[in-house]
C-alpha positions as CSV (number, residue, x, y, z in Angstrom):
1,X,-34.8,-34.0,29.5
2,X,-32.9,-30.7,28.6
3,X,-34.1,-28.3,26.5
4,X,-32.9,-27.9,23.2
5,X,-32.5,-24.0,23.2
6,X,-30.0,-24.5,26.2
7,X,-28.0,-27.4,24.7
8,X,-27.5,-24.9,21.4
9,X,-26.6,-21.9,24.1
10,X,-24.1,-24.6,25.7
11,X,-22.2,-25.6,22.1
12,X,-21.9,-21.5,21.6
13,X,-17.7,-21.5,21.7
14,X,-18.0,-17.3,20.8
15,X,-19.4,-15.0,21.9
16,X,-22.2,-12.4,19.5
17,X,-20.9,-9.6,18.3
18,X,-21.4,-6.6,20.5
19,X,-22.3,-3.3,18.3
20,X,-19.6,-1.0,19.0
21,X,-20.7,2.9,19.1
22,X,-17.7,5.3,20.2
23,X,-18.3,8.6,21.5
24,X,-16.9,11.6,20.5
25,X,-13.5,13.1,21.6
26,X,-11.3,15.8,21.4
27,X,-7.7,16.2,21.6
28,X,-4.6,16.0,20.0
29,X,-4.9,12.3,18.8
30,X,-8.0,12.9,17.4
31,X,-6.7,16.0,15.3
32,X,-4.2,13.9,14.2
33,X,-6.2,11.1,13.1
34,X,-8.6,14.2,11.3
35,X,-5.7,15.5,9.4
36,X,-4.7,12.2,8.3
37,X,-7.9,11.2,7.1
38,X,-8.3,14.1,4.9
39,X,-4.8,14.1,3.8
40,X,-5.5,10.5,2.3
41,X,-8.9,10.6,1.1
42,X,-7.7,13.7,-0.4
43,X,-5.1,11.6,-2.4
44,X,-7.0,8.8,-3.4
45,X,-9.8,11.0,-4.4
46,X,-8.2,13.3,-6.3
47,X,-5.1,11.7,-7.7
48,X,-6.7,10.7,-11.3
49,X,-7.8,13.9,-11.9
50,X,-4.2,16.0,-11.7
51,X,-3.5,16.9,-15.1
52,X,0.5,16.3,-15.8
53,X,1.8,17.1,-19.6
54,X,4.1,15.0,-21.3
55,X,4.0,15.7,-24.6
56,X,1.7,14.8,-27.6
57,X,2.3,11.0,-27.4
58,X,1.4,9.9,-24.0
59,X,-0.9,10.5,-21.7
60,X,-1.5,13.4,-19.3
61,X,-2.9,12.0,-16.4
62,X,-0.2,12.6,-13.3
63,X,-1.3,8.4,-12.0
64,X,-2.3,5.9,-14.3
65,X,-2.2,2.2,-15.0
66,X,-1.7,2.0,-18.6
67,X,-2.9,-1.7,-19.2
68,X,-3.4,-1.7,-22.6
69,X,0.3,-0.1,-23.3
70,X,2.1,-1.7,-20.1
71,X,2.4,1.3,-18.3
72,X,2.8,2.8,-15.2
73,X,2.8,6.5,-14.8
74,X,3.2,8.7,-11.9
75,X,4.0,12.4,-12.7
76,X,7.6,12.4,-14.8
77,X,8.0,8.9,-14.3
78,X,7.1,6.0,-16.6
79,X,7.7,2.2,-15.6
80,X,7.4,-0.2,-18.7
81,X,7.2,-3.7,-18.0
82,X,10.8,-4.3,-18.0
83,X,11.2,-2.3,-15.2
84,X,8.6,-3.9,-13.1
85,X,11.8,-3.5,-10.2
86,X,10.8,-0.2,-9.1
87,X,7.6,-1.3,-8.3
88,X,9.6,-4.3,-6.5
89,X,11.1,-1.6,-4.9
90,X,8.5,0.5,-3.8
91,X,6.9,-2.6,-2.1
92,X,10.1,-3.5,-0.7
93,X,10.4,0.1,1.0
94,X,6.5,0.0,1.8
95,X,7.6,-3.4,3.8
96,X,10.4,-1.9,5.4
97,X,8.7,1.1,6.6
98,X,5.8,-0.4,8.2
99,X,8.4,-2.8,9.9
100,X,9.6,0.7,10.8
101,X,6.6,2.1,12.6
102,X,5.8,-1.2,14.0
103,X,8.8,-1.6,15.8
104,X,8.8,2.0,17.2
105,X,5.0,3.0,17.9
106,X,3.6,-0.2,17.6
107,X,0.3,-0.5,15.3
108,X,0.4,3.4,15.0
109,X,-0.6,2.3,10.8
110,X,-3.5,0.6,11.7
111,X,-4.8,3.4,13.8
112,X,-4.2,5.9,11.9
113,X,-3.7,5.4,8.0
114,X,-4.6,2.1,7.3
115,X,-7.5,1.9,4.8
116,X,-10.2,0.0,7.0
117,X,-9.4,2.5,9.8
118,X,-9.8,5.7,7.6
119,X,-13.5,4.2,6.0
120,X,-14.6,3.0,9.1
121,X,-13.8,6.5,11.0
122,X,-15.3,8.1,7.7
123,X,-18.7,5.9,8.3
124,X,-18.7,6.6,12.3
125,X,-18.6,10.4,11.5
126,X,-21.3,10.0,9.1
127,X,-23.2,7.9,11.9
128,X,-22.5,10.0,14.3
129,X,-24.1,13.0,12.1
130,X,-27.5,11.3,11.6
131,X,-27.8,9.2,14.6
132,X,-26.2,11.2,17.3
133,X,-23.4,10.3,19.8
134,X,-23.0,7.6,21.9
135,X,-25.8,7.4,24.2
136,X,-28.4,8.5,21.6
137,X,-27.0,5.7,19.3
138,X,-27.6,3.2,22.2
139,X,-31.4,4.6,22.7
140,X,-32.0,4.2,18.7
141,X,-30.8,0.7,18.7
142,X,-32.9,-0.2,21.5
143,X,-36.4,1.6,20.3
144,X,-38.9,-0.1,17.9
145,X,-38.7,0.7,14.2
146,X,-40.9,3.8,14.1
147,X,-40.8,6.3,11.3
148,X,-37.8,8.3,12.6
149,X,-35.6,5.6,13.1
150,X,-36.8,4.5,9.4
151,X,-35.6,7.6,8.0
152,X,-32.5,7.9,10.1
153,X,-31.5,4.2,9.0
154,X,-32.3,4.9,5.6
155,X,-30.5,7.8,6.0
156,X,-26.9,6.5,7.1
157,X,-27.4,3.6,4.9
158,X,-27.8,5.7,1.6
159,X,-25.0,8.3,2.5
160,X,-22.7,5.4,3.2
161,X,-23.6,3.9,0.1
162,X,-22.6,7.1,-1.8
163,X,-19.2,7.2,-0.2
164,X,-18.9,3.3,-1.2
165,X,-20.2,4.2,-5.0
166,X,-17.0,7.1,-5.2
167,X,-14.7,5.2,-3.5
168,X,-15.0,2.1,-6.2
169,X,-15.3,4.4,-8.9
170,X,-12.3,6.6,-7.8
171,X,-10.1,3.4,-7.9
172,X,-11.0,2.7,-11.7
173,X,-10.1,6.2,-12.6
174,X,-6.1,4.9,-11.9
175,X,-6.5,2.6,-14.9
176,X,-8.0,4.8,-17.7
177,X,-8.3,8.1,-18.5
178,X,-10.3,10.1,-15.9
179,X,-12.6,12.4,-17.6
180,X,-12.9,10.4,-20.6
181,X,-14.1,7.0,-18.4
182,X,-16.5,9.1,-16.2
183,X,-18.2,10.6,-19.3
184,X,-18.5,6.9,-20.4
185,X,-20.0,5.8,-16.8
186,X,-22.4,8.3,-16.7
187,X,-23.7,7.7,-20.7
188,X,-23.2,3.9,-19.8
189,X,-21.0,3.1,-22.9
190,X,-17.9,2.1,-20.4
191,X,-16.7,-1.2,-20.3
192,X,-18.1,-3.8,-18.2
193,X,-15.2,-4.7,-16.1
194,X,-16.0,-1.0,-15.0
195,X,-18.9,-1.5,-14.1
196,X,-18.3,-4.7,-12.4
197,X,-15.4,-3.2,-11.0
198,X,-17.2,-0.4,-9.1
199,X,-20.0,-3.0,-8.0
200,X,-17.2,-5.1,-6.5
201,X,-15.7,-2.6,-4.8
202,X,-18.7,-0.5,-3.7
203,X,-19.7,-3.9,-1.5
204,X,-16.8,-4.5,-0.2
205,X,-16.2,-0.6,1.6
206,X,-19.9,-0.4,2.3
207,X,-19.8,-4.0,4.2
208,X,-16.1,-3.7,5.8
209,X,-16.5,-0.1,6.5
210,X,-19.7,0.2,7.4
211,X,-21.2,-3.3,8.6
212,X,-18.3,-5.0,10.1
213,X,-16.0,-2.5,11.3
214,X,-14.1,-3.8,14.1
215,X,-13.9,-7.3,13.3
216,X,-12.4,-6.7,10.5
217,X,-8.9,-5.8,12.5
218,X,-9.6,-8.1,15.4
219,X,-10.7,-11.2,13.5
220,X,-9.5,-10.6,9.5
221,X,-6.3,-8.5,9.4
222,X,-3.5,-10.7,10.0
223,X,-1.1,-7.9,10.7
224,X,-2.1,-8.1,14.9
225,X,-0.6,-11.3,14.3
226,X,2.1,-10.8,12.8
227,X,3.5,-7.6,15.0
228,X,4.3,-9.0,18.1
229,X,7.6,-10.0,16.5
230,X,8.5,-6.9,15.5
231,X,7.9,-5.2,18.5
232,X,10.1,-5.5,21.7
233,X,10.4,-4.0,25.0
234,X,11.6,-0.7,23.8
235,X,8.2,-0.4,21.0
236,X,6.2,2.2,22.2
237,X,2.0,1.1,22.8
238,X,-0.7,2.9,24.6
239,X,-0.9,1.9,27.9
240,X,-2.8,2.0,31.2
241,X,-0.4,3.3,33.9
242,X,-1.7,0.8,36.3
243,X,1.1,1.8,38.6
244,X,-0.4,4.8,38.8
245,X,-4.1,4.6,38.1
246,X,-4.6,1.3,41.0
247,X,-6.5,1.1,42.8
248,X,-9.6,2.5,41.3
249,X,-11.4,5.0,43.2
250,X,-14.2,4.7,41.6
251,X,-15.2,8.3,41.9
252,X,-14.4,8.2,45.3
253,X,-12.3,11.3,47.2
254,X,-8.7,10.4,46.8
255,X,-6.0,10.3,49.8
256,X,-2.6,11.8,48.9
257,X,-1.5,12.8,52.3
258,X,1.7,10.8,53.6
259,X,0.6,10.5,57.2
260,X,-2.4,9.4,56.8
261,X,-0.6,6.7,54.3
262,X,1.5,5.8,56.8
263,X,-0.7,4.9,59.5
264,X,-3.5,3.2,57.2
265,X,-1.8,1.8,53.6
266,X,-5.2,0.9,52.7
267,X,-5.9,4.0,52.4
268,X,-3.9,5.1,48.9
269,X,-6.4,5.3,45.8
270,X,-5.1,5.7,42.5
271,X,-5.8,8.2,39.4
272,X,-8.4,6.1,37.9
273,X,-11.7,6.8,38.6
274,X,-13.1,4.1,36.7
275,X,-15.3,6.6,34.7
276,X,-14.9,3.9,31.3
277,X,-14.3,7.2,29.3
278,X,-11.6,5.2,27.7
279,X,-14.0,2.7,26.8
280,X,-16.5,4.9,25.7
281,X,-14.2,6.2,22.4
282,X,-12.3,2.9,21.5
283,X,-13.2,2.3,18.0
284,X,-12.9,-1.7,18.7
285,X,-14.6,-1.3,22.0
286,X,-11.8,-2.5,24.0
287,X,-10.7,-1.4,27.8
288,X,-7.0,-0.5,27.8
289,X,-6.8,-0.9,31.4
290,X,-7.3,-4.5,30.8
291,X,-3.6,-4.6,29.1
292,X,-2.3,-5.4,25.5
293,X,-4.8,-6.9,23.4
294,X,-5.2,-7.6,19.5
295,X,-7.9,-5.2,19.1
296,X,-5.9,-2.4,20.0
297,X,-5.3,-0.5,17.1
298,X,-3.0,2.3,19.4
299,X,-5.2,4.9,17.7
300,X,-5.0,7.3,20.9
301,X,-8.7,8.4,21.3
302,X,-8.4,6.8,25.0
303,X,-5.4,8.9,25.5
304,X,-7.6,12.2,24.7
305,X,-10.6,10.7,26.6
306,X,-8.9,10.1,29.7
307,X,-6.6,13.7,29.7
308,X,-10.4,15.0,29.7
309,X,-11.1,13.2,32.6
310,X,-7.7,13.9,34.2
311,X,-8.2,17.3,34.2
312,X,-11.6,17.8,35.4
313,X,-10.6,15.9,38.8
314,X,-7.3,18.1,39.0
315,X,-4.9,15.2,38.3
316,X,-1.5,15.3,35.9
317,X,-2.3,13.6,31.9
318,X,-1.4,11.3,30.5
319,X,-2.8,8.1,32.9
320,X,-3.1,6.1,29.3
321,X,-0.3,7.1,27.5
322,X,2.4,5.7,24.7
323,X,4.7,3.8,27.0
324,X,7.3,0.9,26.2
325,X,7.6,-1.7,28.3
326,X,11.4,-0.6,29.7
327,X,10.2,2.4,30.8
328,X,6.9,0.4,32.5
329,X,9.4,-1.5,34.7
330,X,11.2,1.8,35.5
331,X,8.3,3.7,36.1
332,X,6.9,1.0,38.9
333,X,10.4,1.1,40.4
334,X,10.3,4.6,41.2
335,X,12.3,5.9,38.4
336,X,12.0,8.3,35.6
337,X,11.3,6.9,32.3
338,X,12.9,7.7,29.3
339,X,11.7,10.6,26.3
340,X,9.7,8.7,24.0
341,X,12.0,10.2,21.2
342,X,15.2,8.4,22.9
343,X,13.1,5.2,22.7
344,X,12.5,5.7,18.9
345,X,15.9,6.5,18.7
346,X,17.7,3.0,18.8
347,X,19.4,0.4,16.7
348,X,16.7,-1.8,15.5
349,X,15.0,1.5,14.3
350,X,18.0,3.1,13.1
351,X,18.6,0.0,10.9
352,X,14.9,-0.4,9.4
353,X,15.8,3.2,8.6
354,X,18.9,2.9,7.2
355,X,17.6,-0.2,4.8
356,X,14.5,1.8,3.9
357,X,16.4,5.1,2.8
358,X,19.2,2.8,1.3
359,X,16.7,1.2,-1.2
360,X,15.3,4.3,-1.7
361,X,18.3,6.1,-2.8
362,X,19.5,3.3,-5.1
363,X,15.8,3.5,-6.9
364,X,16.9,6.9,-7.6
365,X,19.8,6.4,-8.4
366,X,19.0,3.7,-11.1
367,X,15.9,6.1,-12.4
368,X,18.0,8.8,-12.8
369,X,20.8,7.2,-14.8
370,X,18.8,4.4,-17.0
371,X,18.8,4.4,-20.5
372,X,15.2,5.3,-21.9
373,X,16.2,3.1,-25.1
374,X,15.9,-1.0,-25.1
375,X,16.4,-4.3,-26.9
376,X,15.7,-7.9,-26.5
377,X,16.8,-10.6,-28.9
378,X,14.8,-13.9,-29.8
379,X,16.1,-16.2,-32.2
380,X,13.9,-18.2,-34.0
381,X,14.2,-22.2,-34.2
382,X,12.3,-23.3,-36.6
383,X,14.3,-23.8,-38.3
384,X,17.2,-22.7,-36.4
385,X,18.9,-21.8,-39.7
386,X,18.8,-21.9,-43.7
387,X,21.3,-22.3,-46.5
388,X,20.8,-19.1,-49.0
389,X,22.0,-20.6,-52.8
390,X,24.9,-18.6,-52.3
391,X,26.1,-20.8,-50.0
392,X,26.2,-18.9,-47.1
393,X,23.9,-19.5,-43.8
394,X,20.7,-17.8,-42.5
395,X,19.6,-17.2,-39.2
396,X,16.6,-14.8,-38.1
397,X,15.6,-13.1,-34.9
398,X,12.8,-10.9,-33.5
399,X,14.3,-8.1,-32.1
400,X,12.3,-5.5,-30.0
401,X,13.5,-2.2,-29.9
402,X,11.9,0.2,-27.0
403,X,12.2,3.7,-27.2
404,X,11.0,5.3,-23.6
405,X,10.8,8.6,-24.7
406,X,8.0,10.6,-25.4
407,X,9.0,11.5,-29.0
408,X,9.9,9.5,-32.0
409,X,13.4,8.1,-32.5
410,X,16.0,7.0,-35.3
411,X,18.3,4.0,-33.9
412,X,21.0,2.5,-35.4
413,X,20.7,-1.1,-34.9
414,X,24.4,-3.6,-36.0
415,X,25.9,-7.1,-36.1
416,X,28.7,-7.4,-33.0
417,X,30.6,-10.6,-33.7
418,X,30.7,-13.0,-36.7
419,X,33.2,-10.8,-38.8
420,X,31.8,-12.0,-42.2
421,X,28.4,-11.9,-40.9
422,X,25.5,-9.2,-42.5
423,X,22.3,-7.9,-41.2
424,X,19.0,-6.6,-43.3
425,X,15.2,-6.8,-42.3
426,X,11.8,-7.6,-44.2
427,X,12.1,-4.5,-46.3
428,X,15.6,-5.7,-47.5
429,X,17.6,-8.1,-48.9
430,X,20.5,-10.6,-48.8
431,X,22.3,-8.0,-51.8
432,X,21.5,-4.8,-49.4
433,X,22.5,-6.3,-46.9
434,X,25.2,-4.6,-44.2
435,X,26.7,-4.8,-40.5
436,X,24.2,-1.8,-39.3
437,X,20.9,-0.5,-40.4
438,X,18.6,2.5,-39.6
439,X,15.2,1.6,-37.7
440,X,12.6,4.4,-37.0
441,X,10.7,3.7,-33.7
442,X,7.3,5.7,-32.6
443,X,7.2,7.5,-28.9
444,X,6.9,5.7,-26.4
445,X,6.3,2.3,-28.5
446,X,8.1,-1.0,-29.1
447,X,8.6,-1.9,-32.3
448,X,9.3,-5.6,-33.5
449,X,11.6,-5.8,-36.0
450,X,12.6,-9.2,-37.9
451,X,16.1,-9.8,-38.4
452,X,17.8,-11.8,-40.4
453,X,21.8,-12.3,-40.2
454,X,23.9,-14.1,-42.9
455,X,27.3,-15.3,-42.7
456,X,29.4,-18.1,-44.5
457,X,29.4,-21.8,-42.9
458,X,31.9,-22.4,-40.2
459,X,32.9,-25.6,-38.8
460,X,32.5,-25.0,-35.0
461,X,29.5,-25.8,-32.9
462,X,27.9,-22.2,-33.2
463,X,28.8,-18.5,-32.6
464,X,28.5,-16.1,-30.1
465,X,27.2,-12.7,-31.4
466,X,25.3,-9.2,-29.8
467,X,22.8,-6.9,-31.3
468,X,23.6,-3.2,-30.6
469,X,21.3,-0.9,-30.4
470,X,22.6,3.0,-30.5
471,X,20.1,6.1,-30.6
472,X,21.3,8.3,-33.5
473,X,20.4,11.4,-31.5
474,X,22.1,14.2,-29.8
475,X,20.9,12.8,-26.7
476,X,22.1,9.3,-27.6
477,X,22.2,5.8,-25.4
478,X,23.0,2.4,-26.6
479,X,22.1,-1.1,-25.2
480,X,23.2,-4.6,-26.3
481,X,21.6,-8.2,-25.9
482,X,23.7,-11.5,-26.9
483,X,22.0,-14.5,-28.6
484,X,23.8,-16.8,-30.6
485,X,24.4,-17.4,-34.8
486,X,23.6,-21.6,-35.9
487,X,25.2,-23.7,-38.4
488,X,24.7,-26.6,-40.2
489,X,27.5,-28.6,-38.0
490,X,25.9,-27.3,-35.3
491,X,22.3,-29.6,-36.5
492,X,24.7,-32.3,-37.1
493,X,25.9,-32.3,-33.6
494,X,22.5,-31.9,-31.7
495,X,21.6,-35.2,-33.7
């Protein structure tokens, strides 16, 4: 009879995770990805705290998610919620430009400034700190839990946990003011979405950042998924030149010399010395030599790993390399490929680009010629209209007026259409009442003003009519939303 323990081995379909531990590197991808990771941290850090004045009325924090007011501020501009397009925008160029890099340098976002990537590299470093490199790291796992590798554990585990703590409090800072919601944090009179807000997110970076790592771009992330059809033969991807690199010597002495080639074919040895530096740094623990695979995040550490290699055992860089597969097929027929730049360079690319700086010069355009004055116009229907003793027919309407400046405003706002027709508010009368009247509004605020518009009966279905709205300063501005003016006959016909 078979034992159970082998018939639960047998229904395994994947395989256990295998703790990945990359070693340090040094080289040009590696600087990159350093300056990249402080550039962004920097920002998200930082950002809520930059000071930016706009006057007495609204808020002087450079970024901020004005909830409680509908706004969005990000140094001089302002989005209200009728403008929620430029954030439409803004995703639609984000879009764009990661179908951009993806096309031209593959998942060079993922290894290099996607979030996951820049808090995992962030915990590794801090890892690496307590723990030690690679091989020390391997040698900790393995040991029993003695007081040392308690402390160093305890260690890692806190420090990450600090990181996690600023990074969910950092993000509430973009939703209220900075200093004002830290004081409040620290005295514990916040809110308690803050609270639950930081606890939320202080899990989640601790446990995908710190615990999970890797599998959260090979397993999660669906963007490995989805790249393949953006990419195409002329998408540059690190590579292992196997062309080049086969056979392995395996740290063997290499033959080069064209006699001896001749007589014994056998004999030619490849680059690779099968030394697994490449391995060794991955951050998803992946060989390259192995080919394309979903856990590459084309980060480059294996490109620095194995230029170490290369020139310790006097041989020319750049074995693992960003190569497209056109210049793959040259290279293994002898040729010279092409300049990475002239495959960048190419009409798929040139197009993304195009579309990308197209919609980001119409957002410009549109911010820097819109109106910082606005109306809307609701008629109200019930009822739809009244008869005044005069004779003459009422209808009323909620009419919002926005002023999107920073200081207070004087607007004119008048009847368009219905020549007999007059206009007053709450404040006023039917006897008051004209075609245009003055309405103050506060900065930066909507006001809703009721409206009310009179004219004599008319035998026709209904009238078309527009509310103007014109700033009475020297800066001036108008807009204008339509609505229609009910009658009697117009009940009538409805029933």
């Amino acid at each position: 009879m078979s034992d159970p323990k082998d018939l639960i081995e047998q229904e395994r379909f994947f395989e256990a995770r295998r703790k990945v531990f990359p070693k340090a590197v040094n080289g040009p991808f590696r600087r990159l990805k350093w300056g990249i990771m402080a550039v962004t941290l920097a920002i998200y850090y930082l950002t809520p705290w930059i000071r930016w004045d706009r006057g007495p009325y609204a808020p002087h924090q450079a970024a901020l998610v004005d909830i409680a007011h509908r706004r969005f501020y990000l140094f001089s501009i302002e989005i209200w919620p009728n403008e929620f397009y430029y954030v439409t925008g803004m995703l639609v160029m984000a879009g764009i430009g990661l179908f951009l890099v993806t096309s031209a340098v593959g998942r060079a976002w993922c290894g290099y400034a996607c979030p996951q990537t820049v808090w995992t590299d962030l915990f590794v470093h801090v890892e690496r700190l307590i723990e030690g490199d690679r091989n020390a790291q391997f040698r900790l796992e393995k040991s029993g839990w003695t007081p040392a590798k308690i402390g160093k554990r305890l260690a890692k585990h806190s420090i990450w946990l600090l990181i996690a703590l600023a990074t969910g409090g950092a993000w509430i800072f973009y939703f209220a003011d900075a200093p004002t919601l830290a004081y409040q944090i620290f005295t514990g009179t916040a809110p308690f979405v803050a609270y639950a807000t930081v606890g939320i997110l202080t899990f989640t970076t601790y446990t995908l950042g710190g615990l999970m790592r890797e599998q959260v771009c090979i397993y999660m992330c669906p963007w490995p998924r989805i790249q393949a059809a953006l990419m195409d033969e002329q998408s540059l991807g690190v590579t292992y030149k196997a062309w080049r690199g086969e056979p392995r010597t395996h740290g063997l002495k290499r033959t080069h010399d064209l006699t001896e080639l001749a007589a014994n074919p056998d004999a030619r040895v490849g680059d690779c010395i099968d030394c697994n530096a490449c391995v060794a740094v991955c951050p998803t623990g992946i060989d390259i030599r192995e080919g394309p695979q979903i856990g590459c995040i084309t980060c480059g550490l294996c490109i620095d790993a194995c230029d170490e290699v290369m020139a310790k055992v006097g041989r020319p860089p750049r074995l693992i390399g960003y190569t497209s597969d056109a210049d793959e097929r040259i290279a293994r027929a002898g040729g010279t490929p092409k300049p990475p730049m002239k495959r960048v360079l190419r009409p798929r690319t040139i197009i993304y680009s195009l579309i990308w700086g197209g919609v980001g010069l119409g957002m410009l355009f549109v911010l820097g010629n819109r109106a910082r004055l606005d109306l809307s116009v609701a008629q109200s229907r019930n009822p739809e209209w009244v008869r005044l003793s005069d004779g003459t027919i009422r209808n009323s309407y909620t009419v919002k007026l926005r002023n999107m400046e920073n200081r207070p405003r004087d607007f004119a706002v008048s009847l368009e259409g219905l020549p007999q027709g007059v206009i007053w508010v709450e404040s006023g009368n039917r006897k008051t009442a004209t075609r245009s009247i003055n309405v103050h509004v506060d900065a930066d605020q909507v006001r809703p003003v009721q409206l009310f518009v009179a004219a004599p009966a008319q035998r026709q279905e209904h009238s078309n009519i527009a509310i103007r709205l014109r700033a009475l300063d020297a800066e001036g501005g108008s807009a204008i939303d339509g609505t229609r003016f009910g009658s009697p006959e117009t009940e009538e016909r409805d029933e």
